[in-house]
N, CA, C and O atoms as a Maestro MAE file, in Angstrom:
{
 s_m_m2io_version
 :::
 2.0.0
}

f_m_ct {
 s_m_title
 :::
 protein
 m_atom[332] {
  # First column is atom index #
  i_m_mmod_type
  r_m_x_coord
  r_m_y_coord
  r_m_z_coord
  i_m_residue_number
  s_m_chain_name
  s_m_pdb_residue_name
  s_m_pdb_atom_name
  i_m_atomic_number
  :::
  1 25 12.227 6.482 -7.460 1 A "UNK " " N  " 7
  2 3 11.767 7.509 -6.535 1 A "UNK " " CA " 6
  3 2 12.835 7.655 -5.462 1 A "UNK " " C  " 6
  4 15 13.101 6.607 -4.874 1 A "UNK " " O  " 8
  5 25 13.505 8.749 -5.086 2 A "UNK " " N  " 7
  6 3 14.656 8.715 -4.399 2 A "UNK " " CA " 6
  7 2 14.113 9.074 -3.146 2 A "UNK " " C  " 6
  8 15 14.886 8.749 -2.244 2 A "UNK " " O  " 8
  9 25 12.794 9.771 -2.626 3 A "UNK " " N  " 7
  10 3 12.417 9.917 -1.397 3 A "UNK " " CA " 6
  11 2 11.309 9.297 -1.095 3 A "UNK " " C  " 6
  12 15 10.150 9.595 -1.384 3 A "UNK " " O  " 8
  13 25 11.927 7.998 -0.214 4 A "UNK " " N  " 7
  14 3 10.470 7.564 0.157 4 A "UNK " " CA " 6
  15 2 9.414 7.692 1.132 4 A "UNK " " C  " 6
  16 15 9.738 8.301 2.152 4 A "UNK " " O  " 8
  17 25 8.279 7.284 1.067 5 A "UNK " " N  " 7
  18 3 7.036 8.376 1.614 5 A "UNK " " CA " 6
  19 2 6.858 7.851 3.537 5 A "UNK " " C  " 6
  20 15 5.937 7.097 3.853 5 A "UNK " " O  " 8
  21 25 7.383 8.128 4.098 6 A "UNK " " N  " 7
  22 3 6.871 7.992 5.211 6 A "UNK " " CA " 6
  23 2 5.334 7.589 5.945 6 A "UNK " " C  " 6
  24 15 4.543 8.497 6.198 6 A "UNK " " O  " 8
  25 25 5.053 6.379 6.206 7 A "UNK " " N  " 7
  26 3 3.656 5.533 6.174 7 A "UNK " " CA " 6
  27 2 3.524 5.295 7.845 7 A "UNK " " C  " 6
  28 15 4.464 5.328 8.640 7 A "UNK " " O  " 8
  29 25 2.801 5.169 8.006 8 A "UNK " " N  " 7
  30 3 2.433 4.848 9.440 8 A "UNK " " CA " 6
  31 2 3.281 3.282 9.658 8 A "UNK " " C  " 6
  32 15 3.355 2.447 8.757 8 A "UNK " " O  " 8
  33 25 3.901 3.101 11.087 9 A "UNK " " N  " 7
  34 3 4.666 1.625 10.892 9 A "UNK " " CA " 6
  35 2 4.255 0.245 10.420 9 A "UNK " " C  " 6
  36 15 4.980 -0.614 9.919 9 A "UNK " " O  " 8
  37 25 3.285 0.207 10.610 10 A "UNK " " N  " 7
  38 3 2.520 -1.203 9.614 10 A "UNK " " CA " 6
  39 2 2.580 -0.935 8.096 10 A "UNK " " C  " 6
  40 15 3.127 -1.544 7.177 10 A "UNK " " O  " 8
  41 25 2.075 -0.179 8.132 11 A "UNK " " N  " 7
  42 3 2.444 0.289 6.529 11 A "UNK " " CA " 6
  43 2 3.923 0.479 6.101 11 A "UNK " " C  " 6
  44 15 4.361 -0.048 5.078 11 A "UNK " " O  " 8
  45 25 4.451 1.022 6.680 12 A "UNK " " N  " 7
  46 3 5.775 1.098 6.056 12 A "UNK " " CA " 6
  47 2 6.794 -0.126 6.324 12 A "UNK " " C  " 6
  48 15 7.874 -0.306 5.761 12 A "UNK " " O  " 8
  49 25 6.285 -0.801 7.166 13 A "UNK " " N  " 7
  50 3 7.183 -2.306 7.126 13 A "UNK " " CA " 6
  51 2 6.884 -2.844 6.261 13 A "UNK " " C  " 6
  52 15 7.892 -3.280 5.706 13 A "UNK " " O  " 8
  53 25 5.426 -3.280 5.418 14 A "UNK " " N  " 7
  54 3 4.778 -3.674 4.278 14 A "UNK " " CA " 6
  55 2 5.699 -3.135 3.147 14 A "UNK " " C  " 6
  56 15 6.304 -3.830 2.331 14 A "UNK " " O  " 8
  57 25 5.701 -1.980 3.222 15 A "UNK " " N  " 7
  58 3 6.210 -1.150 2.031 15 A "UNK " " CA " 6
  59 2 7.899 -1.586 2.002 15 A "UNK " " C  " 6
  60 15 8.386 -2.106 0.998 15 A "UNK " " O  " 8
  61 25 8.425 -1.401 2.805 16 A "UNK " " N  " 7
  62 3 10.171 -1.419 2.819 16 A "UNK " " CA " 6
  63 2 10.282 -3.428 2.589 16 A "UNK " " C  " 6
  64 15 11.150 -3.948 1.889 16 A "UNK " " O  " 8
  65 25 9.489 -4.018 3.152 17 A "UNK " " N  " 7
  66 3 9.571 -5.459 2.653 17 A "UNK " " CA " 6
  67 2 9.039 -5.984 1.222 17 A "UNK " " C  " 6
  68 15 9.212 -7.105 0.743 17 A "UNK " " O  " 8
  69 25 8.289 -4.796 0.615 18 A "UNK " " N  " 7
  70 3 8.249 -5.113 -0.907 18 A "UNK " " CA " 6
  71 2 9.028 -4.787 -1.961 18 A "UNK " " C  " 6
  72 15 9.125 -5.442 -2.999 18 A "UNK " " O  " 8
  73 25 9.721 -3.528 -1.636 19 A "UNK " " N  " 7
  74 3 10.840 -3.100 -2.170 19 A "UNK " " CA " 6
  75 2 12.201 -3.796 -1.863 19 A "UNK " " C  " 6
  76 15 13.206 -3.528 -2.522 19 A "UNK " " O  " 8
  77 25 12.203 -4.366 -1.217 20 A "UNK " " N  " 7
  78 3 13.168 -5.359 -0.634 20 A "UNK " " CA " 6
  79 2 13.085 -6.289 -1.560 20 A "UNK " " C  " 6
  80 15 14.036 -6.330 -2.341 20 A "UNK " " O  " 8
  81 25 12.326 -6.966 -1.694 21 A "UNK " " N  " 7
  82 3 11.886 -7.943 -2.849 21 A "UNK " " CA " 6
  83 2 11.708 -7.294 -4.281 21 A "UNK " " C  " 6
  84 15 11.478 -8.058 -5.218 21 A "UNK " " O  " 8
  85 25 11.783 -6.186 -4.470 22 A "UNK " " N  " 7
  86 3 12.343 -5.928 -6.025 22 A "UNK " " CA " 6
  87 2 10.484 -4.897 -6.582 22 A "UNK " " C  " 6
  88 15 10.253 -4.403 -7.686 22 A "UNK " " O  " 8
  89 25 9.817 -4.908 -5.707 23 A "UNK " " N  " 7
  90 3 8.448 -4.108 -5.790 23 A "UNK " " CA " 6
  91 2 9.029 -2.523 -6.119 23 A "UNK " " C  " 6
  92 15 9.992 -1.981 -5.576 23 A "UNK " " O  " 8
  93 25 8.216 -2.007 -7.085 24 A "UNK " " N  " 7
  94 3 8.394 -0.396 -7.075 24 A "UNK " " CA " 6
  95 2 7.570 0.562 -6.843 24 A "UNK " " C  " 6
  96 15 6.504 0.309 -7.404 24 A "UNK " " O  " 8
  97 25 7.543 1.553 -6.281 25 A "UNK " " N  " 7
  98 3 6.600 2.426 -5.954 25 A "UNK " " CA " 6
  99 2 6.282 3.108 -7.780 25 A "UNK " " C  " 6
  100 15 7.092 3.504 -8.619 25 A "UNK " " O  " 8
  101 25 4.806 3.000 -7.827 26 A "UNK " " N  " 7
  102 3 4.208 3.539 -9.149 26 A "UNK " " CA " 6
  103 2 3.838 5.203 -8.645 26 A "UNK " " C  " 6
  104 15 4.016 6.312 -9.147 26 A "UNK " " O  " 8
  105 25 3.246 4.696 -7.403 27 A "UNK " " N  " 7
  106 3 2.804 6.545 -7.169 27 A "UNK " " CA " 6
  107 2 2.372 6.804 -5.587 27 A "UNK " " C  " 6
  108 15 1.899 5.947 -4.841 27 A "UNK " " O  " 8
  109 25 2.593 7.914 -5.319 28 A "UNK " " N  " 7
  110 3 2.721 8.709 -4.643 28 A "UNK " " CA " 6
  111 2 1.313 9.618 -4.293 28 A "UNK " " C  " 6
  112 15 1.219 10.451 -5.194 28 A "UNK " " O  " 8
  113 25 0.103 9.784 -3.255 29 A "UNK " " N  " 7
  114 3 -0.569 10.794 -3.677 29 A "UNK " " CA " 6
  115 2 -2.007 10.913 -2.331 29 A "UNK " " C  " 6
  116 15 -1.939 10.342 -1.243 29 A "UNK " " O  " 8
  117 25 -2.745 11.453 -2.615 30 A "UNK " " N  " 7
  118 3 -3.627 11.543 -1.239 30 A "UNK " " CA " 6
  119 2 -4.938 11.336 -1.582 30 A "UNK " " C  " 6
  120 15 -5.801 12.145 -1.241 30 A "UNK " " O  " 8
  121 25 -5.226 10.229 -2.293 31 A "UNK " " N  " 7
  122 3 -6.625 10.094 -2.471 31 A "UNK " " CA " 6
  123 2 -6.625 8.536 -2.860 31 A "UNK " " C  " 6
  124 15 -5.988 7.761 -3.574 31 A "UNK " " O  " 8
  125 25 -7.685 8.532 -1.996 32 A "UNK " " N  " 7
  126 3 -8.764 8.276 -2.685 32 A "UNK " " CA " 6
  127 2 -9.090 9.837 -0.952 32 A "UNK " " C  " 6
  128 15 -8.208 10.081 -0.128 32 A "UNK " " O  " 8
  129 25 -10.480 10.508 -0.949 33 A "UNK " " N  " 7
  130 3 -10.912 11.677 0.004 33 A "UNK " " CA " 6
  131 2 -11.206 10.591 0.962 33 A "UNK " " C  " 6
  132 15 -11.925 9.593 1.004 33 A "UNK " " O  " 8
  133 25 -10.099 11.380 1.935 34 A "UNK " " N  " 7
  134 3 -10.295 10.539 3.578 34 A "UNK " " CA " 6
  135 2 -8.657 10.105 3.736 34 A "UNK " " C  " 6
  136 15 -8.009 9.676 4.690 34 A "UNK " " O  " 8
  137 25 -8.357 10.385 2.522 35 A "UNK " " N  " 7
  138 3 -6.864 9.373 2.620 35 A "UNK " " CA " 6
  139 2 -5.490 10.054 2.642 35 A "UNK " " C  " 6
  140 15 -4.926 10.105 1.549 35 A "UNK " " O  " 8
  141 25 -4.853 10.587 3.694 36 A "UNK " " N  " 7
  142 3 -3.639 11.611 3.445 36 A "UNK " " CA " 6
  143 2 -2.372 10.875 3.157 36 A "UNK " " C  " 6
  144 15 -1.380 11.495 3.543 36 A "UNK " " O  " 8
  145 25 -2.126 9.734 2.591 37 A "UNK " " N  " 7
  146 3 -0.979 8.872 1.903 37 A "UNK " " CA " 6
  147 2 -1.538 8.065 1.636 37 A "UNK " " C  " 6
  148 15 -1.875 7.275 2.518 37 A "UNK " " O  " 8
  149 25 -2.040 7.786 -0.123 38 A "UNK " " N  " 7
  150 3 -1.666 6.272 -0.874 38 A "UNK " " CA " 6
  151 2 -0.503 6.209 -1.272 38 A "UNK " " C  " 6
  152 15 0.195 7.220 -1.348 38 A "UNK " " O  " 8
  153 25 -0.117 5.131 -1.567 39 A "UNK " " N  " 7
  154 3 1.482 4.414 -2.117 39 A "UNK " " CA " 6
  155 2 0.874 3.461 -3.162 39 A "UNK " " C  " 6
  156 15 0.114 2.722 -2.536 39 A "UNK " " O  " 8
  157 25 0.865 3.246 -4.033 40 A "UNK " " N  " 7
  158 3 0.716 2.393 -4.703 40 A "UNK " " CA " 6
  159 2 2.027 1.364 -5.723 40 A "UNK " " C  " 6
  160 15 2.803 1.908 -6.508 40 A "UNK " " O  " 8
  161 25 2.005 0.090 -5.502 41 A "UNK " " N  " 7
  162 3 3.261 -0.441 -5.876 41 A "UNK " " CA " 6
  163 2 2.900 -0.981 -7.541 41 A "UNK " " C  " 6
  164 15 1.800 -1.314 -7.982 41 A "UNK " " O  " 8
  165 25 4.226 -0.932 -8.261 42 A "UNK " " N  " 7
  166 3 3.994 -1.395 -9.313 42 A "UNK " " CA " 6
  167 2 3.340 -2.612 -9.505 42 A "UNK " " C  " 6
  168 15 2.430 -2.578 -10.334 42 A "UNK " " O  " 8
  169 25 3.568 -3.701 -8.945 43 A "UNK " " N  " 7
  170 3 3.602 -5.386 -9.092 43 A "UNK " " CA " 6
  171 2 2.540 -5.901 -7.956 43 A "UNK " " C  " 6
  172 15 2.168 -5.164 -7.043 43 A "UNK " " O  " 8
  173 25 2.151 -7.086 -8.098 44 A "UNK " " N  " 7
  174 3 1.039 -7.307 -6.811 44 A "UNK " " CA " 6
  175 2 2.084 -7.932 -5.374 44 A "UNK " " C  " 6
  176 15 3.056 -8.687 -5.350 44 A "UNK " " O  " 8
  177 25 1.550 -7.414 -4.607 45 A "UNK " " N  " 7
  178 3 2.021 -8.111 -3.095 45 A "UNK " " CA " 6
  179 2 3.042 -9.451 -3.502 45 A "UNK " " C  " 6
  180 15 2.698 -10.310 -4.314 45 A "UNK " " O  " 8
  181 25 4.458 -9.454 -2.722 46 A "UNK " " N  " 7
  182 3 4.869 -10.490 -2.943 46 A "UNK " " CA " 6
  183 2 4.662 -11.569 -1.880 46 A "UNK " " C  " 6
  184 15 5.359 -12.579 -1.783 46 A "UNK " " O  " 8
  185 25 3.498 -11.208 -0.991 47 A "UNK " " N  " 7
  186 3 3.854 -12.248 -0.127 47 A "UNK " " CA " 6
  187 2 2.343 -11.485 1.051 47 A "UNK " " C  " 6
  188 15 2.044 -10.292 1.093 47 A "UNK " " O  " 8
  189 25 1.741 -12.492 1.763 48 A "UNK " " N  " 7
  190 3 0.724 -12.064 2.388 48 A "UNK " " CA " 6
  191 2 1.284 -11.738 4.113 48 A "UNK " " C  " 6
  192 15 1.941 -12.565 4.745 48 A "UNK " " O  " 8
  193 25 1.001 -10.818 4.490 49 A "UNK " " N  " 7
  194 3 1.573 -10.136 5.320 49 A "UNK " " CA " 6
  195 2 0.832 -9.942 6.957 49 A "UNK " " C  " 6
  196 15 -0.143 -9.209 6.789 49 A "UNK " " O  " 8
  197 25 0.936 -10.295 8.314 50 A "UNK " " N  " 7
  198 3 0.229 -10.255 9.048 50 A "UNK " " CA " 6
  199 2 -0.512 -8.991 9.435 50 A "UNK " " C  " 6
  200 15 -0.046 -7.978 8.913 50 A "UNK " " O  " 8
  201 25 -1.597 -8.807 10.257 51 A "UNK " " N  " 7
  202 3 -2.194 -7.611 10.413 51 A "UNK " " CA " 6
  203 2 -2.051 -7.247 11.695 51 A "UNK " " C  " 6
  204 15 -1.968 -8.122 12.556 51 A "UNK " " O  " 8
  205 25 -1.998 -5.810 12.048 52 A "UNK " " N  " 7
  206 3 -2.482 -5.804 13.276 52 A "UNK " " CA " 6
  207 2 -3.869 -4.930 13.696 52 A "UNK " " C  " 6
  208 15 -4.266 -4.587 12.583 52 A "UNK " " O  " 8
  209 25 -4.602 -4.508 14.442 53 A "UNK " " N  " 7
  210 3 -5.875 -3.987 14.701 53 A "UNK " " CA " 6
  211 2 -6.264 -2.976 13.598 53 A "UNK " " C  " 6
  212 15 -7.258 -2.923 12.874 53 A "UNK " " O  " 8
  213 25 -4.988 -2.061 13.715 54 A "UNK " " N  " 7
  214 3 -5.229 -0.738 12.694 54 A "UNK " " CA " 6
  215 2 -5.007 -1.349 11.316 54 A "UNK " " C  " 6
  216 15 -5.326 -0.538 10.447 54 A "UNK " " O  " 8
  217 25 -4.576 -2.484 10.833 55 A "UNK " " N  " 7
  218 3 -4.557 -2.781 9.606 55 A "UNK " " CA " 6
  219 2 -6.010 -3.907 9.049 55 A "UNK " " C  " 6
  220 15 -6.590 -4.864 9.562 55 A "UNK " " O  " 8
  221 25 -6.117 -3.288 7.989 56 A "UNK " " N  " 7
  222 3 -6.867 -4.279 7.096 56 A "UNK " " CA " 6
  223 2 -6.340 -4.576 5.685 56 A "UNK " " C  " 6
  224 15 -5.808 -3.711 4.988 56 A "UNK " " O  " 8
  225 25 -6.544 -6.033 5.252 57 A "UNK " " N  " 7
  226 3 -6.553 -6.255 3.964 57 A "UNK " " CA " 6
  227 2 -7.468 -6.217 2.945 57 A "UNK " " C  " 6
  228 15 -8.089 -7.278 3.009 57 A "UNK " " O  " 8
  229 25 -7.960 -5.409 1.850 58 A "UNK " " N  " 7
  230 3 -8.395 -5.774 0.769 58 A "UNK " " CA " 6
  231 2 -8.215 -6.145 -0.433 58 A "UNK " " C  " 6
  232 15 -7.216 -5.669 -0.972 58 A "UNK " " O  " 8
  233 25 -9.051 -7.059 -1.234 59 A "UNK " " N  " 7
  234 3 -8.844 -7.801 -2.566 59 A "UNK " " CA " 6
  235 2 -9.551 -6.769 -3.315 59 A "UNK " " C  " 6
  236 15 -10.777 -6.726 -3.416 59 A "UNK " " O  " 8
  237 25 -8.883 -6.091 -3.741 60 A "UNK " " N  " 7
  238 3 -9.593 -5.137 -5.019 60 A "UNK " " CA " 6
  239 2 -10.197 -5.679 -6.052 60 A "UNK " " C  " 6
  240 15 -11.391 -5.924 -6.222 60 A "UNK " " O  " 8
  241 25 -9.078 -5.888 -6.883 61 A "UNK " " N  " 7
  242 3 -9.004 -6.503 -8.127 61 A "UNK " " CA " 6
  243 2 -10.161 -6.073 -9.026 61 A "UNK " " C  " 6
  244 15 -11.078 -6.747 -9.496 61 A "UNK " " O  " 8
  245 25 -9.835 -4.581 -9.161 62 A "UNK " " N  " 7
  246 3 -10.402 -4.013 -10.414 62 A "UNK " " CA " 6
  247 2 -9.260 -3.648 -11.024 62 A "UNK " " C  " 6
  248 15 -8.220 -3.245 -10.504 62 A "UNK " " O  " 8
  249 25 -9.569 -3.847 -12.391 63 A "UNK " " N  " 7
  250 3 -8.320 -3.233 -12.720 63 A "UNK " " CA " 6
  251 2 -8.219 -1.907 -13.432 63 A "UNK " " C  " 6
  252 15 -7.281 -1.597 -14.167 63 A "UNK " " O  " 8
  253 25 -9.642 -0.875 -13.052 64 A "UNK " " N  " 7
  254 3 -9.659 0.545 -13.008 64 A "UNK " " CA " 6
  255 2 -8.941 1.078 -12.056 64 A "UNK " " C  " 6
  256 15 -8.556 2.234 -11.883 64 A "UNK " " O  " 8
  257 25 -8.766 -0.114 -11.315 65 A "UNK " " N  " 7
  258 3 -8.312 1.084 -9.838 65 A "UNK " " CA " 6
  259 2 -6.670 -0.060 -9.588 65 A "UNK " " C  " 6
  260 15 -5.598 0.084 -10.176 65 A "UNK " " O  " 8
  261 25 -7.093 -1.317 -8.341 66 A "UNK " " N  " 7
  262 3 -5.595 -1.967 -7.805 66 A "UNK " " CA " 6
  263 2 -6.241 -3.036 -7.542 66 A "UNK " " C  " 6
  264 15 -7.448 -2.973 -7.310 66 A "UNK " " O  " 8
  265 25 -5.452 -4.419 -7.527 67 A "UNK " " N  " 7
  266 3 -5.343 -5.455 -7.379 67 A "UNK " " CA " 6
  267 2 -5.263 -5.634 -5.475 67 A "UNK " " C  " 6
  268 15 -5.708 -6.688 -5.019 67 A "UNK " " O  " 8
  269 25 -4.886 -4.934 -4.819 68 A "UNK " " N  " 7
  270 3 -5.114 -4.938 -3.508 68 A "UNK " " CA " 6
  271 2 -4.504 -4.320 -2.505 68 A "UNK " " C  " 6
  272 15 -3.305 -4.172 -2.738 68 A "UNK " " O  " 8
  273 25 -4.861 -3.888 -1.453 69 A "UNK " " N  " 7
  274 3 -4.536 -2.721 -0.799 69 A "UNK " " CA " 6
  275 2 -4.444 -3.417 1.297 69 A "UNK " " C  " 6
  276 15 -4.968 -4.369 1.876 69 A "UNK " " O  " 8
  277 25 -3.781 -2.622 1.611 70 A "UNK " " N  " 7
  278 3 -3.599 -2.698 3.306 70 A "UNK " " CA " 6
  279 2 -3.834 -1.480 3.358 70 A "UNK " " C  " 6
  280 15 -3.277 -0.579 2.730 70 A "UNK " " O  " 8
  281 25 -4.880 -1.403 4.301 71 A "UNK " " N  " 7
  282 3 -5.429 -0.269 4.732 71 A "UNK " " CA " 6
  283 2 -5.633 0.099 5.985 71 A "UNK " " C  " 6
  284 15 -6.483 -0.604 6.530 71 A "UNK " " O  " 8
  285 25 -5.092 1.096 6.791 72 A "UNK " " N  " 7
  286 3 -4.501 1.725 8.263 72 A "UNK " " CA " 6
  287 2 -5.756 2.541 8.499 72 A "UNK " " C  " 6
  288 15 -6.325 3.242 7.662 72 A "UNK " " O  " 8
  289 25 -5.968 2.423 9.271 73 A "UNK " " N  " 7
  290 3 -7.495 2.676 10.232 73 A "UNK " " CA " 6
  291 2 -8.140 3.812 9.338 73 A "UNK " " C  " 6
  292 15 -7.945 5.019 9.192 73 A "UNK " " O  " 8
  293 25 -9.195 2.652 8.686 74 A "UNK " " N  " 7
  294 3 -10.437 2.595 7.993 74 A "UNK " " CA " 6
  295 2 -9.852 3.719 6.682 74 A "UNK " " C  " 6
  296 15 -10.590 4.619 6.282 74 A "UNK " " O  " 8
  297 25 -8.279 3.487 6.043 75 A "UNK " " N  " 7
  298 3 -8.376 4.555 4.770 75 A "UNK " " CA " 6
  299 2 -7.490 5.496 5.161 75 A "UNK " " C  " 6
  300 15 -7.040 6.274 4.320 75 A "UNK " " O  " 8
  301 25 -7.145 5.562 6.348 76 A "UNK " " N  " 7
  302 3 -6.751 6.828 6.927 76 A "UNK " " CA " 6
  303 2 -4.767 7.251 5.710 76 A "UNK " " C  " 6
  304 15 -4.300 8.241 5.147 76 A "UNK " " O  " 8
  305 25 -4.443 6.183 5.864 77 A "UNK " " N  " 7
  306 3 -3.430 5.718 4.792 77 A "UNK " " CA " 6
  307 2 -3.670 4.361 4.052 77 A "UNK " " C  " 6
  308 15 -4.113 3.476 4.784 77 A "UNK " " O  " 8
  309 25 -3.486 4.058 2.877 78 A "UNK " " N  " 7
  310 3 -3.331 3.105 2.223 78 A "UNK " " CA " 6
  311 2 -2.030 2.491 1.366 78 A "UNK " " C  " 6
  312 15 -1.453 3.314 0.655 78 A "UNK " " O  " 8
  313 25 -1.589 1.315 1.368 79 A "UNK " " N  " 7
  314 3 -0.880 0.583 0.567 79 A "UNK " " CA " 6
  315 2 -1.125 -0.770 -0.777 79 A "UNK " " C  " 6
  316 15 -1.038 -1.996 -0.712 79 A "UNK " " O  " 8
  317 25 -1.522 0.367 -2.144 80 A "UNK " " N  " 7
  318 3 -2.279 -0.613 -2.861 80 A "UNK " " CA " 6
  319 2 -1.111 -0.989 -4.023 80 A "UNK " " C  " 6
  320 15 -0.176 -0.241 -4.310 80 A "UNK " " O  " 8
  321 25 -1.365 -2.304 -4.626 81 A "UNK " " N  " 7
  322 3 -0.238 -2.678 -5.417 81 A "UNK " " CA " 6
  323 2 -1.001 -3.182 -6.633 81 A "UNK " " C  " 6
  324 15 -2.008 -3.840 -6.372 81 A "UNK " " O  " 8
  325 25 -0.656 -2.961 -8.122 82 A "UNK " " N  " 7
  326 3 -0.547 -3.118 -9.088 82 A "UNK " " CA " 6
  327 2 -0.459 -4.676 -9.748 82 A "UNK " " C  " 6
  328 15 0.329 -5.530 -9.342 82 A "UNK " " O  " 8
  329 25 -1.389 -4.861 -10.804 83 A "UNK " " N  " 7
  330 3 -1.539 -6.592 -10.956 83 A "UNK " " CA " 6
  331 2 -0.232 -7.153 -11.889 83 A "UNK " " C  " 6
  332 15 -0.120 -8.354 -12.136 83 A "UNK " " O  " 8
  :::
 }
 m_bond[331] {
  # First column is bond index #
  i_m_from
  i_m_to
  i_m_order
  :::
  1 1 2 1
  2 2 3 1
  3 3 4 2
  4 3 5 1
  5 5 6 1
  6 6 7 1
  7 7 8 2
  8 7 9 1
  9 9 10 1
  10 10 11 1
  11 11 12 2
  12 11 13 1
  13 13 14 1
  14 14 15 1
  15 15 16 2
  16 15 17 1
  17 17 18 1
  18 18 19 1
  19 19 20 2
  20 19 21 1
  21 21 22 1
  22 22 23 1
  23 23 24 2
  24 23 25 1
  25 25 26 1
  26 26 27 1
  27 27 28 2
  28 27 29 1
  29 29 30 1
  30 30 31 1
  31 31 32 2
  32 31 33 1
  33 33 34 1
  34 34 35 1
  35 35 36 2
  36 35 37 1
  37 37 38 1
  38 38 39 1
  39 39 40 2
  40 39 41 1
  41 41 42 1
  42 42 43 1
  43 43 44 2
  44 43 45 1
  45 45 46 1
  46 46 47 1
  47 47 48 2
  48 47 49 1
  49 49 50 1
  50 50 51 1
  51 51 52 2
  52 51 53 1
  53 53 54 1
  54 54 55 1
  55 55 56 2
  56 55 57 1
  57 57 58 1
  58 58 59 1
  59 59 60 2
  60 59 61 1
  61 61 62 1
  62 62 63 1
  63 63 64 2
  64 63 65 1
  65 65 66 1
  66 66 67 1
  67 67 68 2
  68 67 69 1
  69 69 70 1
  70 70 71 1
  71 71 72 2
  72 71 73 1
  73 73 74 1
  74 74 75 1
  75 75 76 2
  76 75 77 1
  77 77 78 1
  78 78 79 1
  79 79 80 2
  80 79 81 1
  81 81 82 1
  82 82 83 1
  83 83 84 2
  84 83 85 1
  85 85 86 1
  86 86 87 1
  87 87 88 2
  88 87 89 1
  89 89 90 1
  90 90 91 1
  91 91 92 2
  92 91 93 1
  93 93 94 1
  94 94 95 1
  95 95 96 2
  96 95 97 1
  97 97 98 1
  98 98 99 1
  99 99 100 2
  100 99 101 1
  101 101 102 1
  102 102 103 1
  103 103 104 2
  104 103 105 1
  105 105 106 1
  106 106 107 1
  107 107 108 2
  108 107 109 1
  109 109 110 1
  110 110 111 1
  111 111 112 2
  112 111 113 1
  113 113 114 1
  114 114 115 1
  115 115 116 2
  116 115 117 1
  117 117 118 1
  118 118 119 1
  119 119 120 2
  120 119 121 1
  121 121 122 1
  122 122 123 1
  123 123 124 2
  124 123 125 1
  125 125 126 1
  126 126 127 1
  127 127 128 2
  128 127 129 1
  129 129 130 1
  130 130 131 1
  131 131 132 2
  132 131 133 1
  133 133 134 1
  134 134 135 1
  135 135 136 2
  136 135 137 1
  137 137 138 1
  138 138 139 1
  139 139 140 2
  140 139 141 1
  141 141 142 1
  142 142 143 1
  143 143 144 2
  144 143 145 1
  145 145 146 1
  146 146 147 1
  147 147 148 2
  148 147 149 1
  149 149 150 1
  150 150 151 1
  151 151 152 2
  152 151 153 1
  153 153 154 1
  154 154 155 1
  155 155 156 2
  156 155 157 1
  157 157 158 1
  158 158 159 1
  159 159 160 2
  160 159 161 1
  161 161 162 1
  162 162 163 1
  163 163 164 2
  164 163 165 1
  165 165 166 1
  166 166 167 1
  167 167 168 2
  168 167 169 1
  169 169 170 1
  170 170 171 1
  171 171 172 2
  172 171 173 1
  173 173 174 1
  174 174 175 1
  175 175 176 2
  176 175 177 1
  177 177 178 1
  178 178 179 1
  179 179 180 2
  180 179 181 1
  181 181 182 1
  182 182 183 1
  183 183 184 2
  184 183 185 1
  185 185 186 1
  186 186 187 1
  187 187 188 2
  188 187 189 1
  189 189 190 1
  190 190 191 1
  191 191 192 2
  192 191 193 1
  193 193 194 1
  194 194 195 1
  195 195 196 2
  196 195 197 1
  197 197 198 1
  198 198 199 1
  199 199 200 2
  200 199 201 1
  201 201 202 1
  202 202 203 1
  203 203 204 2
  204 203 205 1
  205 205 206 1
  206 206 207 1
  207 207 208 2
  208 207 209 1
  209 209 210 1
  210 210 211 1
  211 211 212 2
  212 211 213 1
  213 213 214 1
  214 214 215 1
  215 215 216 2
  216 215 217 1
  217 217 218 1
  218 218 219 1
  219 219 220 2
  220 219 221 1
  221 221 222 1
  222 222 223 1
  223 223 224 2
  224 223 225 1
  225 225 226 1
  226 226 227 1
  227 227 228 2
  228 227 229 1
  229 229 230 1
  230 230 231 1
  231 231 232 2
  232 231 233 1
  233 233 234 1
  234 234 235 1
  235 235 236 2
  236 235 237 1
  237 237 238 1
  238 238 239 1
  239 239 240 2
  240 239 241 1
  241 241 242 1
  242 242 243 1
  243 243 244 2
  244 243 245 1
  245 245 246 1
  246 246 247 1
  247 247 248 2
  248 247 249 1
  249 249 250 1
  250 250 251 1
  251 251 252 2
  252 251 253 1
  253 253 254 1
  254 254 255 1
  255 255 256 2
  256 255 257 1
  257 257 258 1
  258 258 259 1
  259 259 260 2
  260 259 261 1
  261 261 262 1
  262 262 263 1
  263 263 264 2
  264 263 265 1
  265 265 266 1
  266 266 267 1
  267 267 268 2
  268 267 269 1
  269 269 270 1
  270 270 271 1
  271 271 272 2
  272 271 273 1
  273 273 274 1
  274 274 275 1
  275 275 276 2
  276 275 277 1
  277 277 278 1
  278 278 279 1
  279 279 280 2
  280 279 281 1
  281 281 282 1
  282 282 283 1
  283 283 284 2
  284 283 285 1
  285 285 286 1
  286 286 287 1
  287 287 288 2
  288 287 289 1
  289 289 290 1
  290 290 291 1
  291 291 292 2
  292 291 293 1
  293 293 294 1
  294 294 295 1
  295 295 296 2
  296 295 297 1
  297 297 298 1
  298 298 299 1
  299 299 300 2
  300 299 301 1
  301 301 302 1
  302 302 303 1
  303 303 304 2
  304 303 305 1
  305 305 306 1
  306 306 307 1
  307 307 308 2
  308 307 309 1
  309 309 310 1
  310 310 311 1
  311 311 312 2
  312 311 313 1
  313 313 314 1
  314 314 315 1
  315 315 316 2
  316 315 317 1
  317 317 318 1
  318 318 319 1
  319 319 320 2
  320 319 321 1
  321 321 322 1
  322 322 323 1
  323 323 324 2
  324 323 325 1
  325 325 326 1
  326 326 327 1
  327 327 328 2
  328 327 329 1
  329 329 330 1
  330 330 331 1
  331 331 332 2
  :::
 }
}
């Protein structure tokens, strides 16, 4: 993916430190409704990452959907990664 998606700064430090580590962006897109940027990474999280107020972590782990996601005030953007 040669342009990458601009995330709110918690999110995108997450994001630029997984790709750093060899993580790939699978997709690009605005849903789940409520959500104007998911990112979703190929591979799962390489590493557990601190939060701050606007961030949350979830354990998905369906594997209809993602293995787990950081999520920026309540959905508003998400960062979910691939098992």
């Amino acid at each position: 993916m040669s342009d990458l998606p601009r995330m709110a700064s918690p999110l995108q430090a997450i994001l630029m430190s997984e790709l750093s580590r060899g993580n790939s962006i699978l997709s690009v897109g605005d849903w789940p409704p409520g959500c104007r940027l998911f990112v979703m990474l190929a591979r799962p999280f390489r590493k557990k990452y601190a939060m701050s107020g606007d961030v949350e972590y979830a354990l998905v782990n369906d594997p209809h959907y993602w293995k787990a996601e950081y999520r920026y005030r309540n959905g508003e953007e998400c960062l979910a990664c691939g098992f």
